[in-house]
VEXDREN-2710 file (C-alpha; in Angstrom, 1 decimal):
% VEXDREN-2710
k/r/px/py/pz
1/UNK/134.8/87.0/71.7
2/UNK/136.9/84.1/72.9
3/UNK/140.8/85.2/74.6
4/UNK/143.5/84.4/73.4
5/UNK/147.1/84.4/74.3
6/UNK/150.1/85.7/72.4
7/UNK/154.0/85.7/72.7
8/UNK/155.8/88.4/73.4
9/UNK/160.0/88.6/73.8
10/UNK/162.2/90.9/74.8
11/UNK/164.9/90.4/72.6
12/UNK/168.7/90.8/73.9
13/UNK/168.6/94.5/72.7
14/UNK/165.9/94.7/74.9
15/UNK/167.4/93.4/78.2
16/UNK/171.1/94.9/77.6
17/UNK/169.4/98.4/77.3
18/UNK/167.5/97.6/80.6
19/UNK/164.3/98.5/78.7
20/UNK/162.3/95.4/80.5
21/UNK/160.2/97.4/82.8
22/UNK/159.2/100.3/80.6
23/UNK/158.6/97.9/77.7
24/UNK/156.1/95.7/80.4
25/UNK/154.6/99.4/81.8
26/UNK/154.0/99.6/77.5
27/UNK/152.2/96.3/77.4
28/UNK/149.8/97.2/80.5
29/UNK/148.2/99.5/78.7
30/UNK/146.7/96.7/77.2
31/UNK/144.7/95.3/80.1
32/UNK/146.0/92.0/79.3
33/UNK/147.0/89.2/81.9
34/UNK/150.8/87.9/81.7
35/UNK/150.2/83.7/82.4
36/UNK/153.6/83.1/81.7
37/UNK/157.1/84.6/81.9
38/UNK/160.7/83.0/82.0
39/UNK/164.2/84.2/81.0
40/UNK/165.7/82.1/78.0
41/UNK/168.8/81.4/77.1
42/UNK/168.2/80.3/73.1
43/UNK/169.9/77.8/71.6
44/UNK/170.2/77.5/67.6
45/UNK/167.6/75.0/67.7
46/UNK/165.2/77.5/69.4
47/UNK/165.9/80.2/66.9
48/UNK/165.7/78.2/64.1
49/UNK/162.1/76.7/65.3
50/UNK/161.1/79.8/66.3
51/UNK/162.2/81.9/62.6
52/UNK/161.4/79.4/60.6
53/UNK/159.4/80.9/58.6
54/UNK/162.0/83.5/57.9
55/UNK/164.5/81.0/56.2
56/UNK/162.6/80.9/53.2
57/UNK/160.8/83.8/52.9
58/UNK/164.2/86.1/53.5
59/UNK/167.2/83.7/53.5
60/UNK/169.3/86.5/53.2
61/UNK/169.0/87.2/56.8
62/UNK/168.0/84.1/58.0
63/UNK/171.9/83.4/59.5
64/UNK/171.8/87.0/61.3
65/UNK/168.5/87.2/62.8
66/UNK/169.4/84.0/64.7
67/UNK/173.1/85.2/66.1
68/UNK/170.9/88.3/66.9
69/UNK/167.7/86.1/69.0
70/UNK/170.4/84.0/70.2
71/UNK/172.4/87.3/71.8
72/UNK/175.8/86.8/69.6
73/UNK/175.0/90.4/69.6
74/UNK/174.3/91.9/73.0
75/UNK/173.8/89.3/75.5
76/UNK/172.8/85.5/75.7
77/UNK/169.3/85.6/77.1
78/UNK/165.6/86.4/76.6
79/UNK/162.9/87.5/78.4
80/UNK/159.8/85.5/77.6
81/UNK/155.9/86.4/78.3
82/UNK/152.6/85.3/76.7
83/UNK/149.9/87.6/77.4
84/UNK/146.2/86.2/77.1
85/UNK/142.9/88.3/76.9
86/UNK/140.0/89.4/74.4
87/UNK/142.1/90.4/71.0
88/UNK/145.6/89.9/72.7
89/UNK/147.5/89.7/69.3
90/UNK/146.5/92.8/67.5
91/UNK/146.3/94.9/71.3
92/UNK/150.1/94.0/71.5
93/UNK/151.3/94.1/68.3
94/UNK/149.6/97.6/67.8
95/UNK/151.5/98.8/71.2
96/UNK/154.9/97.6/69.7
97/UNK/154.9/98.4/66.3
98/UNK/155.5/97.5/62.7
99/UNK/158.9/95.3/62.3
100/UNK/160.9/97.7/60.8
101/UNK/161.4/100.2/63.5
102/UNK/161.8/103.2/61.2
103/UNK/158.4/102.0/59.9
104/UNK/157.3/101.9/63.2
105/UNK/155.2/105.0/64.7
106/UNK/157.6/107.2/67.2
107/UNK/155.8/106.1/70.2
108/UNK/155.8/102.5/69.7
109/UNK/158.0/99.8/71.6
110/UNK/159.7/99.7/68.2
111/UNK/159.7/103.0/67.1
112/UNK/160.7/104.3/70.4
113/UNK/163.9/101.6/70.9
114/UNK/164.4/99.9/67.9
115/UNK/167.1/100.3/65.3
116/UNK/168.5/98.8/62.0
117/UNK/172.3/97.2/62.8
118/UNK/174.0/99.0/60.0
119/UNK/176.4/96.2/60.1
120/UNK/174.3/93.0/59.9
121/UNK/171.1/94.8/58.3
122/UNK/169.0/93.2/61.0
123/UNK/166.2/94.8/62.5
124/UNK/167.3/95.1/66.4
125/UNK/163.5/95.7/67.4
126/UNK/163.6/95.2/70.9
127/UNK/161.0/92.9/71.0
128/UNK/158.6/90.2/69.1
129/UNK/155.1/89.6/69.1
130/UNK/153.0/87.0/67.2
131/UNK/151.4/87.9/64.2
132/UNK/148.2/86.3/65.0
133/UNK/146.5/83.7/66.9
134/UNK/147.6/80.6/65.0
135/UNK/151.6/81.4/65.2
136/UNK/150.7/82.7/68.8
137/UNK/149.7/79.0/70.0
138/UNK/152.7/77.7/67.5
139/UNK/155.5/79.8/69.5
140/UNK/153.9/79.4/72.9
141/UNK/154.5/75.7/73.1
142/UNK/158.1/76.7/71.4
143/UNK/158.6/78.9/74.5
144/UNK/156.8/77.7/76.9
145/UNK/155.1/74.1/78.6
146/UNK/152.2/74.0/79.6
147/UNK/152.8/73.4/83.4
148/UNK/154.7/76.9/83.1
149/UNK/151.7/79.0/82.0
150/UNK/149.0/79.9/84.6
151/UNK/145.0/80.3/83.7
END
């Protein structure tokens, strides 16, 4: 089986509850290489690039979902990894969880961290993971250039 890479974030929930290093010690478990990481500060054009998608499939929190990526919420910044090896998008996303994080399972990223903003309805899920290997390349070049990622 060929590798491939996939996009991970630690969201601003993520980095304001100084959750980074347990969240990376998560992700070892599976024995992927990290080939890229940066700290982001999003702009709206990032976030809207990056959930575009979610605009028309739930509009309603479409506006939310960005202030959240974009750290209106908890702080202004991003961390930003892609991850490459044999089944890299299903070995991450089953580490962190389904979106929802009361969906989630308890020992997930998600289930473990993540919460519902009773306020906004957004789902503050820590982090975000492509869903699989097409949106993975899509968001990588979103993220990241190529001269920043290492093979």
């Amino acid at each position: 089986m060929e590798e491939e890479r996939t996009l991970v974030l630690i969201k601003p929930d993520g980095l304001i509850k100084s959750l980074t290093g347990d969240i990376i010690s998560k992700l070892s478990e599976t024995e992927l290489r990290i080939v890229g990481a940066k700290v982001v500060n999003v702009s709206k054009e990032l976030a809207e690039q990056h959930y575009s998608e979610l605009k028309s499939a739930k509009p309603e929190v479409f506006e939310e979902t960005l202030k959240y990526l974009m750290g209106e919420f908890h702080t202004n910044r991003v961390f930003a990894l892609v991850y490459k090896g044999k089944n890299a998008v299903s070995k991450v996303r089953n580490i962190i969880g389904k979106t929802n994080p009361e969906e989630a399972n308890p020992v997930s990223i998600r289930g473990k961290y993540g919460r519902i903003n009773s306020k906004t309805g957004v789902f503050e899920n820590v982090v975000h993971a492509s869903e699989n290997p097409e949106i993975a390349e899509r968001e990588i070049k979103l993220w990241f250039k190529d001269s920043e990622l290492v093979n």
